[in-house]
N, C-alpha and C positions, 0 to 999 in steps of 0.2 A: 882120235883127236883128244889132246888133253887137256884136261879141267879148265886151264886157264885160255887156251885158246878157243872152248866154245865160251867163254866168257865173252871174249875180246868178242867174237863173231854176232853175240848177240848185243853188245853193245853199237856194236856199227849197225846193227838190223833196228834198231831203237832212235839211232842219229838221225836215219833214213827216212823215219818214217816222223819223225818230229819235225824234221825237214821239208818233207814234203806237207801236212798239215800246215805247216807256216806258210809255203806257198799259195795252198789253196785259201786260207784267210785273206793273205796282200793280195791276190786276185793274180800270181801270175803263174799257175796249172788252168789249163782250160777239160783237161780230161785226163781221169784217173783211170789206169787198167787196174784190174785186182783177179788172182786167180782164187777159183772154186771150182768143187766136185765137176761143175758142167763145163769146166776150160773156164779161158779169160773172160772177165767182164769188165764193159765199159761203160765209165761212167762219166757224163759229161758235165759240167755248169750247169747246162741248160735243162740236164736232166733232171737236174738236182732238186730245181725248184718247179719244175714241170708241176708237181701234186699242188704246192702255193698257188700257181699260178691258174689251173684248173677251177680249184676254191674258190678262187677271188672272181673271175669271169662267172661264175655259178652262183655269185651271191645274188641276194634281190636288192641289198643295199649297192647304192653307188659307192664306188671307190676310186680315189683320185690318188697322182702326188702333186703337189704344188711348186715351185720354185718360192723364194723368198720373196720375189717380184710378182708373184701369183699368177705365174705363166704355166698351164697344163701340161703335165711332159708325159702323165699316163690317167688314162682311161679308161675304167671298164663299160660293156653292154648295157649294163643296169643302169647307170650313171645315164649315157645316150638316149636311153629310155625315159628316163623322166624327163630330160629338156628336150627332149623330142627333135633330135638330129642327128645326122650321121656322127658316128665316132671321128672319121677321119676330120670332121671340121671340130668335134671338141678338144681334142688335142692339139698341143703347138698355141692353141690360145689364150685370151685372158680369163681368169674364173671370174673375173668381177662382170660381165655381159649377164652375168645369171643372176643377178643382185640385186635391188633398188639400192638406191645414194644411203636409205638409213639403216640398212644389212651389213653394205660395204663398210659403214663408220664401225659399225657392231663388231664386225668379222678385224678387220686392221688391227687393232692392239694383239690379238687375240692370235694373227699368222706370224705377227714377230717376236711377241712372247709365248707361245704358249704354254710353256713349264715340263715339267721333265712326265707328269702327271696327265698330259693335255687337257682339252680345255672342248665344253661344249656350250651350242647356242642354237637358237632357235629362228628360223627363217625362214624367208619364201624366193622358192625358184622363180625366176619367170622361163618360160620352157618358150622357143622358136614358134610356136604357131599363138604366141601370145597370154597363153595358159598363164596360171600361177600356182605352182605348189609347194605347201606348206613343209617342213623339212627338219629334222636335227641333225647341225653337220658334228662330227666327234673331229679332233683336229688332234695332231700327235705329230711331236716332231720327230724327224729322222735323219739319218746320216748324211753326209756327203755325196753328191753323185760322181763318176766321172770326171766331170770336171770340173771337180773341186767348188761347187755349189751345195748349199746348205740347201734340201727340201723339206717338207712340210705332207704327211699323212692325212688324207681326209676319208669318213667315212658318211656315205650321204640317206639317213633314214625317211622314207616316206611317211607321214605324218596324218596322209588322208584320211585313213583308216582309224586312227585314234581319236582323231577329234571329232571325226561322226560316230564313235563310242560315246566321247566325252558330251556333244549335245543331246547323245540318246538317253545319257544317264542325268543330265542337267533335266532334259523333258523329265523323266521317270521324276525328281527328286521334288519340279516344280508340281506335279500331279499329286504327289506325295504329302505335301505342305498344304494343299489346297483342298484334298479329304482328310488332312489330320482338321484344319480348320473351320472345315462343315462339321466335325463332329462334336469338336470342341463347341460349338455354338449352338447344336441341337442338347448334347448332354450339358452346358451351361443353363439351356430355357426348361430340361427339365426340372432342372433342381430348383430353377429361383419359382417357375410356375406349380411345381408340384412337392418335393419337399420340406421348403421354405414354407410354403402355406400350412403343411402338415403340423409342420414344429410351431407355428406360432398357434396353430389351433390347439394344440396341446397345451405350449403355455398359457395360453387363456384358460385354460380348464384347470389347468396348476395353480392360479393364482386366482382363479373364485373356491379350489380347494383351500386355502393359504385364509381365503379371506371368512368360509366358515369355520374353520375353525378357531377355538377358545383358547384362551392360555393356558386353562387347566388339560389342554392337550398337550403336553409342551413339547414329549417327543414327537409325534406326530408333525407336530406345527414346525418344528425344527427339519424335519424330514422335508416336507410339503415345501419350504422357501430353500433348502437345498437343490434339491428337486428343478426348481424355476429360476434358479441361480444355471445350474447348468444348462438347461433347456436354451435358456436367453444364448448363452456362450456358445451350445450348438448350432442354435440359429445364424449367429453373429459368423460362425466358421465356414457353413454353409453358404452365405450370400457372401463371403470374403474371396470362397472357392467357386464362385460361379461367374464373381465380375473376375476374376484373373482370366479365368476360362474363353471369357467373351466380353469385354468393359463394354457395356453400354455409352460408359461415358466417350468413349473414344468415337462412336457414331453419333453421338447428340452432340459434341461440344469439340471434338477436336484434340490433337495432338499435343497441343499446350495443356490443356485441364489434363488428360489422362497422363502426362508424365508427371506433371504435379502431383496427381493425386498418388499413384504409384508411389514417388519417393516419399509421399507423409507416407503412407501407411508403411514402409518399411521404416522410418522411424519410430515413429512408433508399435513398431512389434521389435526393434532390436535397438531403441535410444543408440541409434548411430544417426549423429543430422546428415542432411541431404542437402546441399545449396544447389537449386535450380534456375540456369539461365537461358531463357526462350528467347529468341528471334523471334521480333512480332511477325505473325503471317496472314499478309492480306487477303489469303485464300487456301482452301484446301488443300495436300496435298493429296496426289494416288492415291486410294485409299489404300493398294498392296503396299507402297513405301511407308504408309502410316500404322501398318500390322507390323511391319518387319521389326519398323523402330520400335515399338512397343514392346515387340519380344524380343529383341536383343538388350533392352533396356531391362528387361524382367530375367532375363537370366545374367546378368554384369552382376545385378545386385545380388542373384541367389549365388553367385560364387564369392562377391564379398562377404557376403552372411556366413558361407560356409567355408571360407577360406582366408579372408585378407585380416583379420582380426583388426580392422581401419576404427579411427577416430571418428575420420569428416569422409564426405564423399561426393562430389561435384559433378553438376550433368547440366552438360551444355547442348543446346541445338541452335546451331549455328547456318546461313547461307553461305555456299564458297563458289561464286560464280552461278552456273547452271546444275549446281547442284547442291545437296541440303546433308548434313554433317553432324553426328551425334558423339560426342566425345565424353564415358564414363570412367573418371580418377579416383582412386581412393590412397590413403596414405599407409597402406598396410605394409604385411611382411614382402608384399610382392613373390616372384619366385622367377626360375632363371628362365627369360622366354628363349633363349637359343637351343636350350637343349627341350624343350616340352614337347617335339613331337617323338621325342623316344619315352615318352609317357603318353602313348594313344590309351594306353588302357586307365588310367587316371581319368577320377570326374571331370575335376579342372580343364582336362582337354579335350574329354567329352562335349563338357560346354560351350571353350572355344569353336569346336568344329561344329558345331549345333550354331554358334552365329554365325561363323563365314556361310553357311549352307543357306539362312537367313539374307543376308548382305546380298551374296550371290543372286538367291530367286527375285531379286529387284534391280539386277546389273550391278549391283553395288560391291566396294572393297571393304574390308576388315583388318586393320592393322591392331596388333597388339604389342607397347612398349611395357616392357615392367625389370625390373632387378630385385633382388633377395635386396628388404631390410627398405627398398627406394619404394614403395609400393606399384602398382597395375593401373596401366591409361588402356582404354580401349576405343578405337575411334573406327567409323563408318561412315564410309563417301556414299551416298547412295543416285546417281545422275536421274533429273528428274526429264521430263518429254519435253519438246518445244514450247514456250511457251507460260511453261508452269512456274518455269523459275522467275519469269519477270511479275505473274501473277501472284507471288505469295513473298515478292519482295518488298 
């Protein structure tokens, strides 16, 4: 054969086969022969995706397709399995039967746009014998079927399992809070009952040394009111460290004195003023929502201290229906809240996550608004019991 005629031959063996792949894409080969070492082999469509289709029946996630009208055209086991019905009745039906009215609102924007990216959300099944399970559907769109119908990918993850993680860790986190608290309040009564006594026994003894002594002592006497200069100032650090610790005042007198007094004293250790606006309350709150507030109000501030370089700084508690609302602003550099949780390992975020942890152990939300150069609002919904809220309104 010459040169140019196994040319020509291997171009036609190349048309062939380019030919043929283009068929098998437009979908009109249903079965390909191919020879090898062991003779022909055949391979079909159906074989093709035999292995996909294996996978997807063996997931433990449900897997659907939907039409655009949200009519089921495929089903897997797993799926069957959490609404708890035969396969043969989930398909051919509507998805929306597995829904509530406020899933269904949730899910709609969400089947006819989903984006090229798809799109997830969080729901509850209702399953055939009445059940309800909690769920994240993954939604992805996909091609055309058959009949020239736009369909929609879903993938259906069981959720049970995570969120009784999630209250076992919310248990662990409230238990957590509640012997940091005990100890905080045992090591708070040591110090004011036994330190605190110490140091003032000593300055007394400083200041009857201060008071023998002459002027012809003068170093001495100099030493001696040094001495009781500081003592006084360790003393004053000591009991400043033990009401943060545990405020007394917060059990004798209430949520209004203790945030008052709070904001003086951080004016006065940083001449940053504090305007404080209290809701009068005609009665106590929880005492746990009156601890939370206190420490999320105690750490706002140590992050303005150490972070917002602010002017002025504002703290309101406010009632907003059946529940009570603590809103800390300051006019500082602020910093970018959209991007702060790719700063976990940052104080700032240390802290934020130290309130929401807060917020949380009392049902409560935690929102943070802030922008570079706008300064840091931080606000906390916290839902009070039956009751409470008409009581202290």
């Amino acid at each position: 054969m010459t040169k140019a005629g196994a040319v020509a031959r291997l171009r036609a063996r190349l048309a062939a086969a380019e030919a043929t792949l283009h068929a098998i894409r437009a979908g009109g080969v249903d079965t390909v022969v191919i020879a090898g070492k062991q003779g022909p082999q055949v391979f079909t469509l159906e074989g093709a995706w035999h292995a996909y289709r294996v996978l997807i029946e063996s997931m433990n996630e449900g897997a659907l397709t939907l039409t655009v009208d949200k009519m089921v055209i495929y089903a897997n086991q797993s799926f069957a399995r959490m609404v708890k019905q035969p396969l043969e009745q989930v398909m051919g039906g509507s998805f929306r039967r597995f829904l509530s009215a406020d899933d269904r609102a949730a899910l709609r924007p969400l089947l006819r746009r989903p984006g090229k990216a798809g799109a997830k959300i969080q729901a509850t099944l209702k399953a055939g014998d009445g059940s309800q399970l909690p769920v994240q559907i993954s939604i992805r769109p996909l091609a055309k079927d058959g009949l020239n119908r736009a369909t929609v990918g879903m993938v259906v993850t069981d959720l049970t399992e995570a969120r009784r993680t999630e209250e076992l860790l919310r248990a662990l986190t409230h238990r957590v809070v509640q012997v940091q608290e005990t100890e905080r309040e045992r090591v708070a009564l040591e110090l004011h009952d036994h330190i605190t006594q110490l140091l003032c026994a000593i300055l007394f003894r400083c200041q009857a040394l201060v008071d023998e002594l002459s002027a012809r002592d003068g170093p001495s006497l100099r030493e001696a009111m040094r001495l009781r200069e500081m003592l006084g100032q360790t003393a004053k650090e000591v009991e400043r460290i033990s009401r943060n610790l545990r405020p007394g005042v917060l059990d004798q007198l209430g949520l209004d004195a203790v945030l008052r007094a709070t904001s003086a004293e951080f004016t006065e250790r940083t001449d940053v003023p504090v305007k404080v606006a209290c809701v009068p309350l005609a009665a106590r709150l929880p005492a746990d929502t009156e601890l939370a507030i206190y420490r999320i109000l105690q750490e706002a501030l140590k992050n303005v201290e150490k972070h917002a370089r602010a002017r002025h700084v504002t703290v309101q508690l406010t009632m907003q229906g059946d529940s009570v609302q603590l809103v800390v602003k300051d006019d500082g550099i602020g910093f970018d809240a959209k991007h702060h949780e790719a700063r976990r390992k940052g104080k700032r975020v240390l802290g934020l996550l130290g309130m929401r942890e807060r917020a949380a152990y009392v049902g409560g939300v935690l929102t943070v608004r802030s922008a570079r150069r706008s300064g840091t609002e931080i606000a906390v919904s916290i839902p009070l019991p039956p009751g409470a809220s008409r009581a202290a309104a």
